[in-house]
N, C-alpha and C positions, 0 to 999 in steps of 0.2 A: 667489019670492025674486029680487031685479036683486043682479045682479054687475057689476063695473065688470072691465073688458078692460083688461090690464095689456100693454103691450109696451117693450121697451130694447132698448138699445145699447151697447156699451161705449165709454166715455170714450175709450180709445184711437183709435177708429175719428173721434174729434170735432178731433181736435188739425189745428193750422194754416188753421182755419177751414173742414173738413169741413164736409158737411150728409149726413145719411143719411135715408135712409126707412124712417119705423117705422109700418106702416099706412100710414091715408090723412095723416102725419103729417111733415113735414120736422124733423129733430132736428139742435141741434149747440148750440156753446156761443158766446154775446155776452158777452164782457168777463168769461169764468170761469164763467159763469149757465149752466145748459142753459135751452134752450127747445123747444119744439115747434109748429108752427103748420100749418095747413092748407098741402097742396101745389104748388095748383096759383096760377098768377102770375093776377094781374088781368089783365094788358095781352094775353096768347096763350094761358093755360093751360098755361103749360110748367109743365114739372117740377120744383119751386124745391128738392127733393132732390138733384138734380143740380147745384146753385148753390154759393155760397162764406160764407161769413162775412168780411165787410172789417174794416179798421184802427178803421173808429168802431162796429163792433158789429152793423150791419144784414146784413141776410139780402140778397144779390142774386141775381137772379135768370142763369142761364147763358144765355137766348136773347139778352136787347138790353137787361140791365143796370139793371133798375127795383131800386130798393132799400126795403126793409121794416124800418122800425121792429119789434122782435120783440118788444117789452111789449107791442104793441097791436093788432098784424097791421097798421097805416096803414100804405100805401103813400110814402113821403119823398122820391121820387127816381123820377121818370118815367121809361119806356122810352127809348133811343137807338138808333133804328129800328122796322121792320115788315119781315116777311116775311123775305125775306132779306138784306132792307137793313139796314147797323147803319150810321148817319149821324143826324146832327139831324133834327131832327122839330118842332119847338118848339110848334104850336096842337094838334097829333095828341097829342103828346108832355103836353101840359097838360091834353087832356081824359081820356086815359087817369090821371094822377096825381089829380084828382078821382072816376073811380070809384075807385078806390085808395082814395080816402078816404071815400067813401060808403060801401063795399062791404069793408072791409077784410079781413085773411086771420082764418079762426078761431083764437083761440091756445089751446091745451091746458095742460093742467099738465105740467110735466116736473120732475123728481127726481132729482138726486143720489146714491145708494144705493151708496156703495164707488166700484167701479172702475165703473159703469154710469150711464147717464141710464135712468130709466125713464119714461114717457107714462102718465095715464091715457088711457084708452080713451074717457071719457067717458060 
């Protein structure tokens, strides 16, 4: 018998462009929508749970600001910076936003359910 692995969050915890980790799964809500999508950033592997949700909806990332489309996991918006540089970048900066787009984030299902987002597990 396969079961599919449930895990949430509460809405509350989503409000003013939160991101939470639910599993290997970054949660929060674009333009009212929950979403969930794979963790970790194209550009360093950071932790896109730790990131934001911005004014047009994309997920950004907390290390050096690449932003993700969350219908699709594509990456829209290149890193600004490496390491512990945050400044321009622009040929580095352009080839990370193409793996972005080859490689995009996985996105999951997320749900609605009352006061809660729920993920399938997949």
């Amino acid at each position: 018998m396969t079961s599919s692995a449930q895990s949430s969050v509460p809405v509350a915890e989503l409000a003013g462009g939160a991101v939470r980790r639910v599993g290997d799964s970054a949660v929060g809500l674009s333009r009212g929508e929950p979403f969930a999508v794979s963790r970790r950033c194209r550009h360093q592997l950071a932790d896109l749970s730790a990131g934001s949700v911005d004014a047009d909806g994309c997920l950004v990332c907390p290390w050096h600001g690449s932003r993700y489309d969350v219908r699709d996991g594509r990456m829209v918006d290149g890193p600004r910076g490496f390491l512990a540089f945050h400044g321009p970048t622009p040929g580095y900066s352009g080839l990370v936003r193409l793996l972005g787009r080859v490689l995009p984030l996985r996105v999951r299902r997320a749900l609605r359910r009352g006061d809660v987002v729920v993920v399938d597990g997949g």
